[in-house]
MITOR-447194 format. One record per residue (C-alpha): residue in three letters; chain; x, y, z. Coordinates in pm, 1 decimal. Layout:
N
ALA|A|X|Y|Z .
...
//
This chain:
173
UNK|A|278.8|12924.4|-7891.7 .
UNK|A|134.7|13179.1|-8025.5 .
UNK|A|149.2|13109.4|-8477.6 .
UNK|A|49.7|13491.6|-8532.9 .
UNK|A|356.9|13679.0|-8523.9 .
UNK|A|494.9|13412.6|-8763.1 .
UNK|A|200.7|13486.6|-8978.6 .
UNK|A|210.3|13831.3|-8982.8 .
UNK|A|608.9|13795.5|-9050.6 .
UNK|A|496.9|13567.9|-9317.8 .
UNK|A|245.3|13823.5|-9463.5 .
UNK|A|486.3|14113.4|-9409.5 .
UNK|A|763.4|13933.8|-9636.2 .
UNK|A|515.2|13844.1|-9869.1 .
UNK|A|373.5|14152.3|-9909.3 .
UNK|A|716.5|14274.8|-9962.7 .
UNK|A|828.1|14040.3|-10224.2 .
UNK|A|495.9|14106.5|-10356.5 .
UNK|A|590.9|14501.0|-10381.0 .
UNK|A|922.4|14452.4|-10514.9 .
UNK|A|797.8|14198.1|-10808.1 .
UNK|A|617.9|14492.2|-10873.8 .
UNK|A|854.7|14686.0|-10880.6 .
UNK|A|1037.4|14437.0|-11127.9 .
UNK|A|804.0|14404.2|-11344.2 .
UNK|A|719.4|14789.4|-11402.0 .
UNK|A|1126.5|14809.9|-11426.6 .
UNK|A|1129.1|14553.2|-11654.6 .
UNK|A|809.0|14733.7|-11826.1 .
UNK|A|1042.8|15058.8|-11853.5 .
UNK|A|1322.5|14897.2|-11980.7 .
UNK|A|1130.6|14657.1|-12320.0 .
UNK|A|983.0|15039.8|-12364.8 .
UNK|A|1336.9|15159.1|-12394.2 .
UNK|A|1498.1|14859.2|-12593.1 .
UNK|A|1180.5|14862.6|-12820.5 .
UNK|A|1239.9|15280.1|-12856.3 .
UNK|A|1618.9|15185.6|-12927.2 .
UNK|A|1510.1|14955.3|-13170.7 .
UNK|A|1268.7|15152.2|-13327.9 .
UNK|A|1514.3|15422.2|-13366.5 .
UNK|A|1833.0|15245.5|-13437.6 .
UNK|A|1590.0|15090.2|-13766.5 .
UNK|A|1519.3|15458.3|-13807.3 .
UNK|A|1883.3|15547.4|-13892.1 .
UNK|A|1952.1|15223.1|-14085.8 .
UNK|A|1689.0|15348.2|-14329.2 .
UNK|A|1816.5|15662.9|-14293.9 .
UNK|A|2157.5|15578.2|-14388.2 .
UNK|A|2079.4|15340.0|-14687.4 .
UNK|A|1856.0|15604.8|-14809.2 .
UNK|A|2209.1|15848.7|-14770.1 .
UNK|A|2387.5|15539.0|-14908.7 .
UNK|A|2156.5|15539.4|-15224.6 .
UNK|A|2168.1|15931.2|-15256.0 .
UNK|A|2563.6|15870.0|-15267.9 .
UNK|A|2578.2|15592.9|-15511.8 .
UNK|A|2373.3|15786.8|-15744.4 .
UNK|A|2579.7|16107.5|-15635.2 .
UNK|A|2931.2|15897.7|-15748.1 .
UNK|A|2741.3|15756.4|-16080.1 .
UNK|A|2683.2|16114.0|-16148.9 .
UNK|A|2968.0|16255.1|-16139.3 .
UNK|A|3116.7|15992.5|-16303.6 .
UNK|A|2879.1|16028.6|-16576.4 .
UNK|A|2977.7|16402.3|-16600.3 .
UNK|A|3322.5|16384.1|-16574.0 .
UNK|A|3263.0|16137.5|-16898.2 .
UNK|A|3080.4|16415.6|-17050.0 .
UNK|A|3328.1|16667.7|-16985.3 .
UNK|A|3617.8|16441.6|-17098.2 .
UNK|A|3401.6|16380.0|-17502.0 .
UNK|A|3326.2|16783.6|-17454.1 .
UNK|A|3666.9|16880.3|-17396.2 .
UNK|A|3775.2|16630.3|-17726.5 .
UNK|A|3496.7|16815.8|-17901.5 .
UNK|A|3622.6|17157.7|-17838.0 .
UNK|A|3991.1|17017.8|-17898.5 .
UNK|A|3822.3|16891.3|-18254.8 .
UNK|A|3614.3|17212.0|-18313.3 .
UNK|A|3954.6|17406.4|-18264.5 .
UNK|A|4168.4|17228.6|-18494.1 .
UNK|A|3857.9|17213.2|-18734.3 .
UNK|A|3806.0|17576.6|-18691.1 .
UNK|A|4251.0|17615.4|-18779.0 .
UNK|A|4227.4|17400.5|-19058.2 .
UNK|A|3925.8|17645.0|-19186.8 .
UNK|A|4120.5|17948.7|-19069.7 .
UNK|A|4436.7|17885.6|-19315.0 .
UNK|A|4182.8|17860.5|-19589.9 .
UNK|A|3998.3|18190.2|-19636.1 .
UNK|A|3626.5|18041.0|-19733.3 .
UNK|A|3439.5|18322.8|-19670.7 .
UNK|A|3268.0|18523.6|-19990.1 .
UNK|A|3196.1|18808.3|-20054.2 .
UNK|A|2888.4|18963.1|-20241.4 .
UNK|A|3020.4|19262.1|-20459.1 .
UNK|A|2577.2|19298.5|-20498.6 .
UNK|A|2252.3|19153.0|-20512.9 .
UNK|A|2147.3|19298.6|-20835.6 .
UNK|A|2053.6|19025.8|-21093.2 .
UNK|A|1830.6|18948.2|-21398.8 .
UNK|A|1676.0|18592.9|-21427.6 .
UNK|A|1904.5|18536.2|-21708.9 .
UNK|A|2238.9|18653.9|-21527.9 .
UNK|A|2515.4|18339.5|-21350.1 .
UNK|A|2685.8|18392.8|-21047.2 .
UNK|A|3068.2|18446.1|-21088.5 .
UNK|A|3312.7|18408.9|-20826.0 .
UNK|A|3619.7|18603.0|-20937.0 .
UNK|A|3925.2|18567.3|-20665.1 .
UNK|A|4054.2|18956.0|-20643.2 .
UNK|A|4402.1|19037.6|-20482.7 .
UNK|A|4542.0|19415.8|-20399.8 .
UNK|A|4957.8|19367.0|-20214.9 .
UNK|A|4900.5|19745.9|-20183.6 .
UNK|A|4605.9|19797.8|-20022.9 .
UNK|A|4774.3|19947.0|-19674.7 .
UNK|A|4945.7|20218.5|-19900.5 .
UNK|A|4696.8|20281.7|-20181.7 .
UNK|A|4307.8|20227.8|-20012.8 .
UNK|A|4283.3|20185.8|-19637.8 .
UNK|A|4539.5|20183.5|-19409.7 .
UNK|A|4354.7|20227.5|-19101.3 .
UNK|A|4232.9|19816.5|-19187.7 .
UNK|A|4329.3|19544.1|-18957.5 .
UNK|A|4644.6|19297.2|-19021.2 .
UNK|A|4382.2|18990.9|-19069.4 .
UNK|A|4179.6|19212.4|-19319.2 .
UNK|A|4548.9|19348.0|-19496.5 .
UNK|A|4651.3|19002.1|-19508.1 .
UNK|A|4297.3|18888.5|-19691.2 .
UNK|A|4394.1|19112.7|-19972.9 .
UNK|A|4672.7|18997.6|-20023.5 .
UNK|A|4604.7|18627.7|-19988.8 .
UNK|A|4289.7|18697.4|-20221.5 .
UNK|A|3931.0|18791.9|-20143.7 .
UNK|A|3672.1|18551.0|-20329.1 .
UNK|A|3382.0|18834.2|-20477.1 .
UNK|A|3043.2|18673.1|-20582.8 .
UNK|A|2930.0|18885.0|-20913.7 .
UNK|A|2618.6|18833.6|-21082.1 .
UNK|A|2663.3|18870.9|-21482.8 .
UNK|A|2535.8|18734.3|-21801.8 .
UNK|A|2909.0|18649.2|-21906.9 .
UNK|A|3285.5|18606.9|-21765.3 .
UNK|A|3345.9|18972.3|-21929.3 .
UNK|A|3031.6|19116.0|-21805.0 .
UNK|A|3152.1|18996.7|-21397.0 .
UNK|A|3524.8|19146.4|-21482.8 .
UNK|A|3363.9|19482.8|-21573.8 .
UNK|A|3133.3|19494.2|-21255.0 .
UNK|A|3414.0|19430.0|-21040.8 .
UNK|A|3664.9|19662.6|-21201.3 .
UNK|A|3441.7|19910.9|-21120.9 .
UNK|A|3385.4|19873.2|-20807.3 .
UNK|A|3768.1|19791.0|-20734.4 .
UNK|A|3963.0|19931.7|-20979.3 .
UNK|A|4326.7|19836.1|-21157.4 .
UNK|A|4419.9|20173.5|-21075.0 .
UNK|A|4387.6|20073.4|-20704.2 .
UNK|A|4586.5|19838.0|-20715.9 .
UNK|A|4309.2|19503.0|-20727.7 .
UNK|A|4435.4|19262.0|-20933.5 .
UNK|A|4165.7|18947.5|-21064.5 .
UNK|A|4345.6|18617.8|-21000.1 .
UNK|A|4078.7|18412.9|-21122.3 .
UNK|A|3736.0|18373.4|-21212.9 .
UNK|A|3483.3|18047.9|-21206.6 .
UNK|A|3153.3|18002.6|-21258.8 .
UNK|A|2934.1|17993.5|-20923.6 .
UNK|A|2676.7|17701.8|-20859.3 .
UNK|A|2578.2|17781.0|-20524.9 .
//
């Protein structure tokens, strides 16, 4: 009985099982490379999306935060408007009849009114401007006296003219 072709059977499956664990193992190689790849890359987007998930939080706080601002602007402006009405049914502005003054001269502010102006000055002048003169225009005059302010202003706008002075006070501004 001859042992050799036992042996060589023996080495020849050997040999083989020898190849494939090989094989195995450089398969099993391949694949840790590709689970430690998927890995790698599946922590890759996690970061990726907190960092997206941070950008949106702060994105939503944001535009919370503005639509807060917007909502206290748009109260402003509603306040600034009804402000701005309340100013608008009082005439405060003043005007300066001129700047001509000696040290020893007080500021007048006489309150000068003209129905007619349309029909006797200007008619060409805008309803808001019309309606000024007849409301009353406040003129700042510099004089040494009541009198002396009456007397500047009647010349400038004259009785004849149809300007009328409704009132004069003294000016501390």
């Amino acid at each position: 009985m001859d042992a050799m072709p036992y042996v060589f059977a023996g080495l020849v499956g050997f040999a083989s099982l020898a190849v494939s664990l090989l094989l195995a193992l450089r398969r099993l190689k391949t694949s840790e490379e590709r689970i430690a790849t998927a890995v790698s890359r599946k922590q890759a987007q996690v970061e990726r999306i907190k960092k997206i998930a941070r950008v949106t939080l702060r994105q939503a706080h944001d535009l919370r935060e503005a639509r807060r601002r917007k909502t206290m602007a748009e109260l402003g402006c509603e306040d600034l408007e009804q402000r701005l009405k309340a100013a608008d049914a009082a005439d405060r502005r003043v005007y300066v009849l001129d700047d001509r003054r000696t040290p020893q001269d007080e500021g007048w502010l006489l309150r000068v009114v003209n129905i007619e102006y349309a029909s006797r000055v200007n008619a060409n002048l805008t309803t808001a401007a019309l309606g000024s003169w007849k409301r009353g225009r406040r003129v700042l005059v510099w004089a040494l006296d009541e009198k002396k302010a009456r007397e500047k202003v009647n010349a400038r706008l004259p009785e004849n003219k149809g300007f009328t002075i409704m009132g004069v006070e003294s000016y501390l501004g």
